[in-house]
Wavefront OBJ file of the C-alpha trace (Angstrom):
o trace
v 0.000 0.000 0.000
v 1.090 3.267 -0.519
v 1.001 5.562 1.609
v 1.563 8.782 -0.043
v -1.784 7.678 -1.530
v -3.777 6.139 1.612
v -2.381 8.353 4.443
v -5.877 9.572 5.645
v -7.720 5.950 4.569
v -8.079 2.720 7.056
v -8.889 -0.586 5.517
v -12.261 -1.450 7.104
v -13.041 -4.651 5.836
v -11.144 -7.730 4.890
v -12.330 -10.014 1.962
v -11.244 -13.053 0.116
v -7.868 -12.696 -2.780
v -8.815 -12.701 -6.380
v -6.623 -14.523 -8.565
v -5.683 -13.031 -12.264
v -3.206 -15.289 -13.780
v -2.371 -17.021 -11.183
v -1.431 -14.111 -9.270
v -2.733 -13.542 -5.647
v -4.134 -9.765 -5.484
v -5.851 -8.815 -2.494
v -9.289 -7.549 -2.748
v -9.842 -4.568 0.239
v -12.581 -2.559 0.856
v -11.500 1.034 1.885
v -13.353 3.920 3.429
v -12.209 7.438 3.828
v -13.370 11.144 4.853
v -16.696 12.116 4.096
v -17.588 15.649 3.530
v -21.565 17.340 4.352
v -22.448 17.593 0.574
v -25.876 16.062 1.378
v -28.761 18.082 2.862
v -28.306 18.093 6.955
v -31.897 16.123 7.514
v -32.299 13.581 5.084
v -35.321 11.752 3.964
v -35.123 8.714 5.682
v -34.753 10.180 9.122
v -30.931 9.877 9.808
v -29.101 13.331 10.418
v -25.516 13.138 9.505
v -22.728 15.767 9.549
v -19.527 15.924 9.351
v -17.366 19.288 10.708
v -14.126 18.398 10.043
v -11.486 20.004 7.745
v -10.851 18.045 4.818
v -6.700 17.597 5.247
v -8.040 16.161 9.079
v -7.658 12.909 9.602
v -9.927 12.914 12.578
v -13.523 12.217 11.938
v -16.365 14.109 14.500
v -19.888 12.277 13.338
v -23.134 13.362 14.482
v -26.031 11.289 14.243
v -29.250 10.788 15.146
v -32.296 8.573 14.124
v -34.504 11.872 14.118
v -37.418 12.458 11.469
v -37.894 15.390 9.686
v -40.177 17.518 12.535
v -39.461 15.633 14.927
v -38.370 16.377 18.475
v -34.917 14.616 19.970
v -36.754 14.016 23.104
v -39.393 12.526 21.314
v -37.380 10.127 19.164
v -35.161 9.425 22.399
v -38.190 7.876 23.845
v -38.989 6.045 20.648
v -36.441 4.336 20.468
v -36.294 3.397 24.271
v -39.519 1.452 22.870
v -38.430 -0.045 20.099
v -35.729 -1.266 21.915
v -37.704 -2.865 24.734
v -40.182 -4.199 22.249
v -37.675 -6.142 20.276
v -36.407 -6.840 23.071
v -39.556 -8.742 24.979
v -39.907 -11.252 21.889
v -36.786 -13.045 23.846
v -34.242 -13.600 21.555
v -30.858 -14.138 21.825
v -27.587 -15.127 21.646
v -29.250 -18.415 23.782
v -31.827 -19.304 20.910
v -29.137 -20.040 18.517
v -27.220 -23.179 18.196
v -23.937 -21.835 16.613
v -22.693 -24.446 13.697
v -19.820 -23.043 11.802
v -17.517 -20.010 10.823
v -18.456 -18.906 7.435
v -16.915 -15.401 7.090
v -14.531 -13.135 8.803
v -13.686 -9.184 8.519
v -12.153 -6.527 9.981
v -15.270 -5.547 12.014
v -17.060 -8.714 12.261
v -17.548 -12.807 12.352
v -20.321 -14.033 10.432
v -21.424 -17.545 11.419
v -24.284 -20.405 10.087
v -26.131 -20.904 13.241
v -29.468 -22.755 13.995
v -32.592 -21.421 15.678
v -33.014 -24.792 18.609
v -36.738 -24.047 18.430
v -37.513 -23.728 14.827
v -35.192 -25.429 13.426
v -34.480 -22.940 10.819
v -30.389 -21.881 9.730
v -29.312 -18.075 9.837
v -26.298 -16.317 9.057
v -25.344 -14.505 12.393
v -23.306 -11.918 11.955
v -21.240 -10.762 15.029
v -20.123 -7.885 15.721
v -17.794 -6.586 19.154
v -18.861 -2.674 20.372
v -15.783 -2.050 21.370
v -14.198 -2.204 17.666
v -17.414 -0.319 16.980
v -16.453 2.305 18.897
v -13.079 2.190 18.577
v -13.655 3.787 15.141
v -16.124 6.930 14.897
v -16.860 6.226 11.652
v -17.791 2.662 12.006
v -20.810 3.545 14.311
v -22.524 5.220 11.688
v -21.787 2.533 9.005
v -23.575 0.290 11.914
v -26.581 1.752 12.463
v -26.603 2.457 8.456
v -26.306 -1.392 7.900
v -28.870 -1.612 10.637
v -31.126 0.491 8.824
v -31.272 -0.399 5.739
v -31.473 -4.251 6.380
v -34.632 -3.282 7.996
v -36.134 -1.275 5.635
v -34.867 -2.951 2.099
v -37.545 -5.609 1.014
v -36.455 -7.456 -1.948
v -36.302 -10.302 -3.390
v -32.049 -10.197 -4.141
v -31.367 -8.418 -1.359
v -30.405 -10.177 2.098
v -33.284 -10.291 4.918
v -33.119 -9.190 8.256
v -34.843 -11.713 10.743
v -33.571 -10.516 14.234
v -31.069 -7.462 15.438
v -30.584 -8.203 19.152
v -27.226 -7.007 21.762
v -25.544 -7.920 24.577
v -22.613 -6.129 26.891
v -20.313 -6.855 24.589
v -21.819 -7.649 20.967
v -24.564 -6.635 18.270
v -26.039 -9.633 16.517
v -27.780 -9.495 13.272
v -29.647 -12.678 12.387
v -29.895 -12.876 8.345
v -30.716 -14.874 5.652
v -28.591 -18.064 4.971
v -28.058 -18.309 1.300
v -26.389 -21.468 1.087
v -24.973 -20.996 -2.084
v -22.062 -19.024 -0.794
v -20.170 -16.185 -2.727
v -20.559 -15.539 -6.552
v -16.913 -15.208 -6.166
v -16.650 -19.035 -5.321
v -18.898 -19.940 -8.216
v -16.858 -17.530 -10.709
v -13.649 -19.221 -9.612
v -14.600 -22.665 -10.386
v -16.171 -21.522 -13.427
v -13.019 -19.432 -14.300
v -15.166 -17.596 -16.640
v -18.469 -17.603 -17.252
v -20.771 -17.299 -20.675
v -22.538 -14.790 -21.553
v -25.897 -16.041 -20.508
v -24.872 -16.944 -17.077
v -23.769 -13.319 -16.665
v -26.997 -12.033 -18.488
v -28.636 -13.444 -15.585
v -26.451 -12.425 -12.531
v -26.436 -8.796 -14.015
v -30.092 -8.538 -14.638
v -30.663 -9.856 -11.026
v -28.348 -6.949 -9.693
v -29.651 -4.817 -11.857
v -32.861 -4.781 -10.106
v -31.543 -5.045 -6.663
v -29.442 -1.679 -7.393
v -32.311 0.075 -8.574
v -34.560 -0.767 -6.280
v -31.383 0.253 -3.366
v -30.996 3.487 -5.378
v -35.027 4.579 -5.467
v -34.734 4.579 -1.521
v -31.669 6.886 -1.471
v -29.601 4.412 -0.791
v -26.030 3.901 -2.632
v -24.645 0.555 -2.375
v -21.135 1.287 -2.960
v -19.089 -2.306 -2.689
v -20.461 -4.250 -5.370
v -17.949 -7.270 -5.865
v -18.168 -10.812 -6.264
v -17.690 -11.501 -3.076
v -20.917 -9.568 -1.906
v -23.207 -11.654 -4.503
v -24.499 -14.685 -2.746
v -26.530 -17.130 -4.272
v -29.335 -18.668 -2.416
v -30.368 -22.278 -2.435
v -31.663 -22.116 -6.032
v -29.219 -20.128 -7.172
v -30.327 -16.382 -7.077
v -28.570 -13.522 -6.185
v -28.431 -12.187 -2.603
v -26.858 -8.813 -1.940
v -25.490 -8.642 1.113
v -22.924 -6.754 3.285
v -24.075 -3.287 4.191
v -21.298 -1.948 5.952
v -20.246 0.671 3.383
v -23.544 1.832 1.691
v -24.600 5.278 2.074
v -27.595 5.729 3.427
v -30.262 8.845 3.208
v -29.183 10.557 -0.319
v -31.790 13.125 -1.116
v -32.949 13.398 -4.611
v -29.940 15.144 -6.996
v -27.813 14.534 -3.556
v -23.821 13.801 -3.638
v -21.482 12.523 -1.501
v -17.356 12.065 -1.960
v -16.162 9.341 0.296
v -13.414 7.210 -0.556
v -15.036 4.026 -0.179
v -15.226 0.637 -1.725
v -12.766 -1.785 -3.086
v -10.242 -0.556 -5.446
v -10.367 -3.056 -8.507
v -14.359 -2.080 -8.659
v -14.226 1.677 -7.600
v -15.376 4.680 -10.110
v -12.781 7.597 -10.977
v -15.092 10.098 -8.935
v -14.597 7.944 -6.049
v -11.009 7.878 -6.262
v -10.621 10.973 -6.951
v -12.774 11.676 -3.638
v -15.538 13.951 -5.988
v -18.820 14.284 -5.144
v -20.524 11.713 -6.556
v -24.411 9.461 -6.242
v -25.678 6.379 -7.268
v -24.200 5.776 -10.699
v -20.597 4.784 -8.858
v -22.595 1.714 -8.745
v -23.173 1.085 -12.249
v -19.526 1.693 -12.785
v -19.277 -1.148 -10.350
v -21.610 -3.200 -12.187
v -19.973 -2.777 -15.637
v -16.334 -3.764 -14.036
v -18.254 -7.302 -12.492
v -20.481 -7.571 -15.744
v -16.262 -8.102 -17.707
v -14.969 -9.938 -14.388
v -17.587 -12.213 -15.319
v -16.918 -12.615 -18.871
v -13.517 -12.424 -19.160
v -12.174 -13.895 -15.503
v -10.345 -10.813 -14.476
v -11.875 -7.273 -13.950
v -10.683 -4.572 -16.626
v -8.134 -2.679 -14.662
v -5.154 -4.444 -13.536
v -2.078 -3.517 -11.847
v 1.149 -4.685 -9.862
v -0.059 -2.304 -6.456
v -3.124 -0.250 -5.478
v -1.705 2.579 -7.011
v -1.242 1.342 -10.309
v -4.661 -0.287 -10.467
v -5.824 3.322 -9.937
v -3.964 5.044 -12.292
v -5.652 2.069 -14.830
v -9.158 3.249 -13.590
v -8.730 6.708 -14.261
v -6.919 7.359 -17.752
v -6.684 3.291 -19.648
v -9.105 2.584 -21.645
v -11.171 -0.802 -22.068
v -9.501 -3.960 -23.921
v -12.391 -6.527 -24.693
v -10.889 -10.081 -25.691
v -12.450 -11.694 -29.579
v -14.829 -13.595 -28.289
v -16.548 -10.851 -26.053
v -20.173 -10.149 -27.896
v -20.614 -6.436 -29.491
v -24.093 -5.692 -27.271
v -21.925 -6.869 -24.571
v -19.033 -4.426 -24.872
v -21.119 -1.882 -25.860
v -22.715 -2.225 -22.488
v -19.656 -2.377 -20.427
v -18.470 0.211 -22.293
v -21.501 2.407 -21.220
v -21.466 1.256 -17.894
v -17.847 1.921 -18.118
v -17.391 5.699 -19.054
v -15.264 7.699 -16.916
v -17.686 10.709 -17.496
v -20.507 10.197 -14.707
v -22.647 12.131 -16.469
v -22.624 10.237 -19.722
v -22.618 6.489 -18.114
v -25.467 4.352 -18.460
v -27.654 4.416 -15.522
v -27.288 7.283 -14.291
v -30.602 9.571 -13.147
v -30.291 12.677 -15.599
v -27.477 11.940 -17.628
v -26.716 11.772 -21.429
v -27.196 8.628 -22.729
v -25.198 7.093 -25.667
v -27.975 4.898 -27.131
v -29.090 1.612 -25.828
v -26.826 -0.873 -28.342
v -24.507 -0.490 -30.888
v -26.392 1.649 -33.482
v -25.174 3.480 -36.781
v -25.885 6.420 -38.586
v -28.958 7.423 -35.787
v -29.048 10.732 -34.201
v -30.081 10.021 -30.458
v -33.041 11.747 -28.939
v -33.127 14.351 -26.364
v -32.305 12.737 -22.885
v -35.516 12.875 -20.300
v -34.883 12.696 -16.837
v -35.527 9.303 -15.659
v -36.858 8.404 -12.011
v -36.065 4.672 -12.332
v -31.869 4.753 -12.637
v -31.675 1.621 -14.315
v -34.458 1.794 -16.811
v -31.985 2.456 -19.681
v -29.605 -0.497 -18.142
v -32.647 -2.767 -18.901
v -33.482 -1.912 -22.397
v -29.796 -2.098 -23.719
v -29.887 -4.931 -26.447
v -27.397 -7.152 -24.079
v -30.811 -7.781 -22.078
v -33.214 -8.080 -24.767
v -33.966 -11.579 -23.927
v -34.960 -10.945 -20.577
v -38.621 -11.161 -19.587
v -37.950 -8.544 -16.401
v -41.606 -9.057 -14.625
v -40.548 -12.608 -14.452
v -37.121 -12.104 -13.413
v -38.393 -10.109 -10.520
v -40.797 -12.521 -9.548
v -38.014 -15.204 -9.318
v -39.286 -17.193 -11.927
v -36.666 -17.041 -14.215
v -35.029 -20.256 -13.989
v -31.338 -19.734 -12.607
v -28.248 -21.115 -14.659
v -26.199 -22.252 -11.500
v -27.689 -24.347 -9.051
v -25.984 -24.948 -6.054
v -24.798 -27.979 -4.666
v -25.969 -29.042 -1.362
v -26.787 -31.629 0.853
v -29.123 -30.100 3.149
v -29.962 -26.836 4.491
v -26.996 -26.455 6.929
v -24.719 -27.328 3.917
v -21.019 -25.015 3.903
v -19.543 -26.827 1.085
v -20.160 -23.295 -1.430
v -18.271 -21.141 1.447
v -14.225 -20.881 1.857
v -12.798 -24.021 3.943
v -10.130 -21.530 5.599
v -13.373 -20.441 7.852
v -16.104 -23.263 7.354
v -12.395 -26.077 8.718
v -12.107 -23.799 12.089
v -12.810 -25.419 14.965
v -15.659 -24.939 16.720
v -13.884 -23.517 20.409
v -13.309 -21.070 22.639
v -11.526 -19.266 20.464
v -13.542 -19.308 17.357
v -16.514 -18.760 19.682
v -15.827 -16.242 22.137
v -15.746 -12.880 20.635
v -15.844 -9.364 22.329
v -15.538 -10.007 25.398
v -15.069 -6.274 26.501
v -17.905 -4.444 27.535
v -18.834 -1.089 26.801
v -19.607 1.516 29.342
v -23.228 2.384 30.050
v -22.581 5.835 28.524
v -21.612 4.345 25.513
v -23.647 1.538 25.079
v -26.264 4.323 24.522
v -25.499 4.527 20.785
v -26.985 1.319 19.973
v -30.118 2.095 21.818
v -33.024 0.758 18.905
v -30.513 -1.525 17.503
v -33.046 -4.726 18.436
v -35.518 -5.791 16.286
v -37.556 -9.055 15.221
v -39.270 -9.201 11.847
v -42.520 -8.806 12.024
v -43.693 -12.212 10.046
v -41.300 -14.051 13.093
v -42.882 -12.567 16.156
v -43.997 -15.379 18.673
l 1 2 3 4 5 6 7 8 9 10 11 12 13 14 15 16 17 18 19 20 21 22 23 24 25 26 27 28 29 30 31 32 33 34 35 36 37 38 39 40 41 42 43 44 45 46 47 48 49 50 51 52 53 54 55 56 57 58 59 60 61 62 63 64 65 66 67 68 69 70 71 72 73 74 75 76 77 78 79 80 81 82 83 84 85 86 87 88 89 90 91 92 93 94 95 96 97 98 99 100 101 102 103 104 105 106 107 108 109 110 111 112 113 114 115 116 117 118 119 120 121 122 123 124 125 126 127 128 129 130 131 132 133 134 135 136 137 138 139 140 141 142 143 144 145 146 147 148 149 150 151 152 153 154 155 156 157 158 159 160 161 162 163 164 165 166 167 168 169 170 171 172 173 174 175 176 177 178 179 180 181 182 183 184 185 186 187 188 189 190 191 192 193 194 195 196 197 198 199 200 201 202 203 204 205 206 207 208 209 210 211 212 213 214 215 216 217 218 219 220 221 222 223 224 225 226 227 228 229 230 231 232 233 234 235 236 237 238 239 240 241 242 243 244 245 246 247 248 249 250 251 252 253 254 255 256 257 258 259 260 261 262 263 264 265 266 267 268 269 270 271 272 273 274 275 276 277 278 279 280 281 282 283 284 285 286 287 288 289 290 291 292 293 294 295 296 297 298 299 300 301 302 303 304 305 306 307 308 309 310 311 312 313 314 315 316 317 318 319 320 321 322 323 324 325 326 327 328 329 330 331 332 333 334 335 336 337 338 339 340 341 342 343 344 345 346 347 348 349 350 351 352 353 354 355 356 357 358 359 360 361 362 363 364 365 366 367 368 369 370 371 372 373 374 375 376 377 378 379 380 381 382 383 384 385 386 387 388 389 390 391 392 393 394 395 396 397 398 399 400 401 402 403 404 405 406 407 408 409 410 411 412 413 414 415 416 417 418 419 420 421 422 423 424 425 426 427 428 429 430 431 432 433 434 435 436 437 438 439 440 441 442 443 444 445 446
């Protein structure tokens, strides 16, 4: 890493390598300073400021779950009840049986565990308050992750079941998609066809725009974030660096993501929204394809140097619509990439000798995405339905199955070790950040 580069930035999450060539390059998410650029009450309820110079490398952030109008005292108290609602359904750390270590990051432990009542397998993801609060930043990306696991509904997206805390430890209780990581899938594959990357993308697709229409901007779309459930659809998952509460037309300029997959705005820390992640989309949509993302280099730096000023190299066998639509997806101009809200587009497919109508602002961000030509066999009502018929289908041998996930955490031992975690806790002061953290899904109350 180098320094002259990352001085201000801390690595913030720790994911799996990606191999190009038989090289080992190691795939970090980063997050760095973020200026006020949005509106200081934002539409979803969470305030967030930042006042802090911008050659600082100390972060002051101020938040507070407070809707528009509404008093401090008021949403104090509210969430006193939340918390002691959630609460009285009686779950916890007691109700799970804990079965294996299937993921590991900076921040966090995520493990398959088993409900002892009902039978039914969750991902539990743990996570210490002390390293929480260790890191002024991470409390915010917390209670964003929090958030929006509560409020996102949709069929690709991961589900929320049960937030609960101790002393020591916040516990969120998701989803098991027993498929494991796309990443896994890719690896085996090496590469995959066109069609089996038509499918992935158009999955995304929807799960991005339906993230973006609530304000929210993903920003860490990788392999490695793409689960596949136990038929083999998509599963977003990992919140930890999405932004959360973008007002209509709003910006934001952190440095945040993982490198290989990160937009020129974002490295270049300008203010940028929601189309970073169709950037993010095009570089996975040629990682697919092609086994490698686009922009390669020996070091961080170099891959970023890549990002900003090479160009695209598409091998034969690539399809026109499909470079076409990378390339889109792909332009280093924000305004003119595909997907973005307002911007210019540059036709939907390789076309000739047309002039191109006048753009029209577009509430849906990916509406142009989904009538490029590389998509124009996809039936969309049925791919949101989830009756498309997936081209990978996992391979398992029941529903506690690990096989899809990475033996270097699924092998651990099941011990002290791998088992206790946190075991510091907070003070009472402090453990008044994650008051409203709790929560059981409504369709699992008792």
């Amino acid at each position: 890493m180098c320094n002259s580069v990352f001085q201000l930035d801390e690595e913030i999450q720790s994911t799996s390598s990606r191999s190009s060539q038989g090289i080992s390059i190691p795939v970090t998410s980063f997050c760095a300073t973020e200026t006020a650029l949005d509106a200081p009450y934002q539409e979803n309820g969470i305030v967030e400021s930042l006042v802090v110079p911008r050659e600082s490398s100390t972060l002051h952030h101020v938040e507070s779950t407070v809707p528009r109008g509404e008093a401090p005292e008021q949403a104090y108290l509210n969430a006193i009840v939340q918390e002691a609602q959630a609460r009285s359904t009686k779950v916890g750390l007691d109700d799970f049986q804990t079965m294996r270590l299937i993921g590991q990051g900076a921040y966090g432990r995520v493990f398959l565990v088993q409900h002892k009542q009902k039978g039914q397998y969750f991902a539990m993801k743990v996570v210490p308050k002390s390293r929480v609060v260790a890191n002024s930043r991470q409390i915010t990306f917390t209670k964003a992750e929090r958030a929006i696991l509560e409020d996102v509904q949709h069929p690709f997206v991961v589900r929320l079941f049960y937030a609960f805390q101790t002393a020591e430890c916040l516990y969120l209780i998701l989803e098991y998609a027993s498929g494991g990581e796309l990443f896994h899938h890719m690896n085996v594959e090496r590469m995959f066809t066109e069609r089996v990357a038509r499918f992935f993308a158009a999955e995304i697709v929807l799960a991005l725009e339906h993230l973006h229409t609530l304000g929210i901007i993903y920003r860490d779309l990788k392999p490695e974030n793409c689960l596949l459930d136990s038929d083999g659809h998509i599963v977003l998952t990992d919140f930890g660096l999405s932004k959360l509460g973008l007002p209509e037309n709003g910006k934001t300029n952190t440095f945040c993501g993982t490198i290989e997959y990160m937009a020129p705005e974002v490295l270049d820390e300008s203010p940028y929204d929601q189309s970073v992640d169709w950037w993010s989309l095009g570089i996975l949509l040629y990682d697919m394809i092609t086994g490698a993302p686009p922009f390669k280099g020996t070091n961080k730096k170099k891959v970023m140097d890549a990002i900003r000023h090479k160009g695209i190299k598409f091998p034969d066998f690539v399809s026109p619509d499909a470079r076409d639509l990378i390339t889109q997806l792909l332009s280093k101009d924000p305004a003119k990439r595909l997907g973005t809200f307002t911007g210019v587009p540059t036709g939907l497919g390789p076309q000739k000798g047309k002039r191109r109508s006048r753009p029209q602002p577009l509430k849906v961000s990916g509406s142009r995405i989904r009538a490029h030509r590389f998509f124009r066999c996809i039936d969309w009502k049925q791919m949101e339905a989830r009756r498309a018929n997936p081209p990978i289908i996992p391979r398992l041998e029941g529903e506690g199955d690990t096989s899809n996930f990475d033996e270097e955490f699924t092998a651990q031992p099941m011990n002290s070790s791998t088992l206790v975690y946190g075991t510091t806790p907070v003070s009472p002061s402090t453990d008044q950040l994650f008051l409203g953290f709790s929560y059981t899904a409504l369709h699992h109350l008792a």
